[in-house]
DOFITOR-183842 format. One record per residue (C-alpha): residue in three letters; x, y, z. Coordinates in steps of 0.02 Angstrom, whole numbers, padded with zeros to 5 digits, always signed. Each point is the difference from the previous one (the first is absolute). Layout:
# DOFITOR-183842
AlaXYZ/...
***
This chain:
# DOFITOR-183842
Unk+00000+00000+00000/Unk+00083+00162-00063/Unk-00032+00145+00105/Unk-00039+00164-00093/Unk+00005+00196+00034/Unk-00166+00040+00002/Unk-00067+00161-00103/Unk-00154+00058+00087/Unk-00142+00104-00132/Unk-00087+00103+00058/Unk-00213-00002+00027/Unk-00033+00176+00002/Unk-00081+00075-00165/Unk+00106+00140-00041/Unk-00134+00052-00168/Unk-00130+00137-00018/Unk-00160-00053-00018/Unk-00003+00037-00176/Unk+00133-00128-00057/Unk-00092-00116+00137/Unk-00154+00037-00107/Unk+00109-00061-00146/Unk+00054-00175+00067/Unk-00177-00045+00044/Unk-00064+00057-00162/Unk+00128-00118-00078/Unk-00014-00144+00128/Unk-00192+00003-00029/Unk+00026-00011-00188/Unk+00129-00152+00021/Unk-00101-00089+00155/Unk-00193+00042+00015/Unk-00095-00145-00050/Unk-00125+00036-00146/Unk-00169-00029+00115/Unk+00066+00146+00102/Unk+00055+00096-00140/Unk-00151-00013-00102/Unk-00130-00009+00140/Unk-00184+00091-00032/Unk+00006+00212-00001/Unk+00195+00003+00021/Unk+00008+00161-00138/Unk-00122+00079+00139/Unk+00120+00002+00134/Unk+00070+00165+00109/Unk+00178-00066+00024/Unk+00074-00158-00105/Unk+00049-00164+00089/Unk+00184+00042-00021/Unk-00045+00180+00085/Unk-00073-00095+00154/Unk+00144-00118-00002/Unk+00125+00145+00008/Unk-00094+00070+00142/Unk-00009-00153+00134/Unk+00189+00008-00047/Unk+00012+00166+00025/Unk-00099-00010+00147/Unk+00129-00162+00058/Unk+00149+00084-00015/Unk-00053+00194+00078/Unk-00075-00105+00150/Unk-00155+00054+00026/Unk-00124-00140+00098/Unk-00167+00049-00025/Unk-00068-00016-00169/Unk-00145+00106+00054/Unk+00151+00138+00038/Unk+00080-00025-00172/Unk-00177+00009-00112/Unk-00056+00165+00098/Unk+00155+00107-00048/Unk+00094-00104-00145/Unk-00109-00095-00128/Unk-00162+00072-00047/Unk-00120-00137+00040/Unk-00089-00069+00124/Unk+00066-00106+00141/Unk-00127-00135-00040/Unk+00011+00006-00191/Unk+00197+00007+00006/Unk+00010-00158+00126/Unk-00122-00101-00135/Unk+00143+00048-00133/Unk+00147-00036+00113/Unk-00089-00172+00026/Unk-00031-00013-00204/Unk+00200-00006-00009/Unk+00041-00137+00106/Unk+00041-00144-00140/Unk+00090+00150-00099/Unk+00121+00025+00152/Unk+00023-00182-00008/Unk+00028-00041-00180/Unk+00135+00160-00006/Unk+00093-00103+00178/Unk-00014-00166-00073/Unk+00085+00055-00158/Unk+00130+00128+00091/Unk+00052-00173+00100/Unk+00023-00101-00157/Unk+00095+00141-00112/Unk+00090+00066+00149/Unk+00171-00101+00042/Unk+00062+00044+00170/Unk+00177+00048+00035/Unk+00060-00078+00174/Unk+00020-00183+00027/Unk-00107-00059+00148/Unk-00176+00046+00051/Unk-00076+00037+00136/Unk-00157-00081+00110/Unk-00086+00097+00146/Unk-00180+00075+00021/Unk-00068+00160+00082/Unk-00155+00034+00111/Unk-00160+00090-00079/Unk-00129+00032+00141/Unk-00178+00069-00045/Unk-00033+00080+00192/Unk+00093+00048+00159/Unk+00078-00137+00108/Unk-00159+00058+00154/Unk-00129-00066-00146/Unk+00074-00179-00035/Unk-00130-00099+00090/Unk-00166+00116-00053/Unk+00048+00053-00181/Unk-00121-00058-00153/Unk+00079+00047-00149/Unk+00080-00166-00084/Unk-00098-00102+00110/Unk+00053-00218-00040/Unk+00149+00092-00121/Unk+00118+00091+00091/Unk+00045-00039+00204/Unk+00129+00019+00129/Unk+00157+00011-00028/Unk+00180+00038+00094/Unk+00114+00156-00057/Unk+00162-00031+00090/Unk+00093+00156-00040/Unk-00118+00080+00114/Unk-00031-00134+00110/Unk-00206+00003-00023/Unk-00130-00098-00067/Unk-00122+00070-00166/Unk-00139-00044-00088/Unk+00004-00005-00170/Unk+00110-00090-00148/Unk+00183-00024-00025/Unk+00085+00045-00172/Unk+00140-00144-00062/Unk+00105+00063-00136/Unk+00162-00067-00112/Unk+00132+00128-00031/Unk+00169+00007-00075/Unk+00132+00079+00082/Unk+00011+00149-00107/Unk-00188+00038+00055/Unk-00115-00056-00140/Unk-00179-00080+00091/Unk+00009-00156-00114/Unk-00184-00054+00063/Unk-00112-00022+00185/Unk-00143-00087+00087/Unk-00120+00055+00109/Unk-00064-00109+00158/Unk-00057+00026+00151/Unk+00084+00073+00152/Unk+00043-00145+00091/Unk+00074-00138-00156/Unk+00160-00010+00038/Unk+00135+00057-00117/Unk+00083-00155-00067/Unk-00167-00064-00036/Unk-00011+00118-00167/Unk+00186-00027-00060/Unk-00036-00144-00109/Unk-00138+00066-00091/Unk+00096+00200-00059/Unk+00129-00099-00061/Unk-00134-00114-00100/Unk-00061+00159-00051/Unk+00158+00074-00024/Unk+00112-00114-00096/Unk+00150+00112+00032/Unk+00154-00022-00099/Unk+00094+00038+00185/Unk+00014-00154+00088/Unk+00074+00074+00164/Unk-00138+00038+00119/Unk+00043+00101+00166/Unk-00124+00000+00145/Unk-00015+00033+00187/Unk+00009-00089+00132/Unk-00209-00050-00033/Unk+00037-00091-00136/Unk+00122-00119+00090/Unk-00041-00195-00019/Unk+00080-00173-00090/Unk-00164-00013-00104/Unk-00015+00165-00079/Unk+00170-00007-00053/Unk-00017-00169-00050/Unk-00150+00033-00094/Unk+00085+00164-00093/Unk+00153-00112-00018/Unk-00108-00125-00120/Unk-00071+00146-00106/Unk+00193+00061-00028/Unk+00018+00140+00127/Unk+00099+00013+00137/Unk-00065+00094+00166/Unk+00123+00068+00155/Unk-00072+00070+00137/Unk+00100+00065+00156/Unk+00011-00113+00132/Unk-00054+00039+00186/Unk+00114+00068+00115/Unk-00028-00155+00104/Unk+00036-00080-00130/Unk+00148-00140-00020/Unk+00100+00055-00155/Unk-00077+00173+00015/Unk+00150+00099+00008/Unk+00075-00088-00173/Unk-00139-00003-00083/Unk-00078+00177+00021/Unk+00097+00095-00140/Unk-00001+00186+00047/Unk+00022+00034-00205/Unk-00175-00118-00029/Unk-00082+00078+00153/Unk+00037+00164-00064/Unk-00088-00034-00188/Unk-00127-00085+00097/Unk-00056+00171+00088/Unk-00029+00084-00166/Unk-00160-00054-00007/Unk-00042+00115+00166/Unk+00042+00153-00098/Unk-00104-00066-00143/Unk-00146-00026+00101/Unk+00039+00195+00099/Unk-00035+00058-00160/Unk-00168-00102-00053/Unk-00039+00062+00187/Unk+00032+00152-00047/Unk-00137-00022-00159/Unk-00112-00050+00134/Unk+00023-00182-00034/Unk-00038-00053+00186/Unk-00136+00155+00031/Unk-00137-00071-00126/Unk-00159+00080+00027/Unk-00119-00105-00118/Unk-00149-00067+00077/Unk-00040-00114-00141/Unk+00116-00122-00082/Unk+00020+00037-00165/Unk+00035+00179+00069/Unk+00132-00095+00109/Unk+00068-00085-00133/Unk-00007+00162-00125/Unk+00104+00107+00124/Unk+00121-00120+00041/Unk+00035-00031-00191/Unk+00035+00169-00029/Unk+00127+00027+00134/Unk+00103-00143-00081/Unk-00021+00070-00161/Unk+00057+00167+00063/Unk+00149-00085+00067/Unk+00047-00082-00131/Unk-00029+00113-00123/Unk+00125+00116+00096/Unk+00117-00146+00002/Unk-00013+00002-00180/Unk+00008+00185-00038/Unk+00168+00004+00074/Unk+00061-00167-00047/Unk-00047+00031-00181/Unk-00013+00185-00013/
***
């Protein structure tokens, strides 16, 4: 295993809105499937798909939360009205990161395994809350040491910070649970996979091992072998992904406030698409 020097991209959009306007206009041309494209009274529109798109984007990467907020004094249309177009845009968002991950060859050597929090109410509401009811539940967050309801967010990214691809459970499935199935999903080229100290266990690496990947985790302090084994160099790589997920933080990955799931699901695909476009952007120019 050759150990490289990473070079870190960064995720912040550093375009006017106008160029942003651009992209979209040419990513919905290349991406939007033809029953969204050609649906009923399109030509009757106020704002064009690719217009919305730029906005949520827009609205992403400027940081504003409340939709509600960012309709009153940026788009021109109704909160209501622009959530049912947001919504509309869902399997566009997809089709343009499903492509990105195929076209898109990343530049570092291993990949990286680890999942992030995303709780729909305060910690005080856990046991009374009845948004999500049978889909989301109780989970641990053990950078802050408390427990949340909601769902947790597993994600596959390389080293040089490109989100290859994530699941969404609930709170409480445990992390290692999920691993098999990104990579499934995945097929990365990569075959080094880093994790934490949750994904540690003979079966999942013996599982990964048979589908051609290998997976090192650092050991436990209490650990026999721990002190040889934990490579500060791997460790180091390994922590990228905390920065990566700072920043989808930072695009309100983890503060969703959808109360329906396809609104979930909408909000959360933007952010990575945000992400990664700004990955891109710089990547790229």
């Amino acid at each position: 295993m050759n150990y490289i020097k990473l070079n870190r991209f960064s995720h912040h959009l550093q375009v006017s809105f106008s160029r942003l306007n651009v992209i979209c206009r040419s990513l919905y041309n290349l991406y939007a499937p033809d029953k969204l494209k050609h649906r009923k009274n399109i030509d009757q529109t106020k704002l064009s798909d690719n217009s919305i798109l730029a906005m949520l984007i827009w609205q992403t990467e400027i940081g504003i939360e409340s939709q509600r907020r960012f309709c009153k004094f940026f788009v021109g249309l109704s909160h209501s009205r622009f959530n049912r177009r947001a919504k509309m845009l869902l399997p566009l968002i997809r089709c343009i990161r499903q492509a990105w991950n195929q076209e898109v060859k990343v530049a570092g050597e291993f990949l990286i395994i680890d999942s992030f929090p995303v709780p729909v109410c305060q910690p005080v509401r856990n046991y009374r809350v009845k948004i999500f009811r049978g889909i989301a539940d109780i989970g641990y967050k053990a950078t802050k040491k408390v427990y949340y309801y909601g769902f947790k967010v597993h994600a596959i990214v390389s080293d040089d910070g490109y989100l290859l691809d994530y699941t969404v459970t609930k709170a409480s499935v445990h992390d290692a649970k999920e691993t098999v199935e990104l990579v499934i999903n995945t097929h990365p080229a990569n075959h080094y996979l880093l994790g934490d100290e949750g994904y540690l266990g003979k079966s999942l690496a013996a599982e990964l091992k048979r589908m051609g990947y290998v997976l090192w985790t650092p050991y436990r302090k209490n650990m026999k072998g721990s002190k040889k084994h934990n490579d500060h160099q791997l460790m180091a790589i390994r922590r990228t992904i905390e920065s990566d997920f700072s920043l989808l933080s930072y695009y309100n990955a983890e503060n969703n406030r959808a109360r329906s799931l396809i609104g979930f699901q909408q909000r959360l695909e933007i952010v990575i698409l945000t992400y990664n476009m700004a990955y891109l952007l710089e990547r790229f120019n």
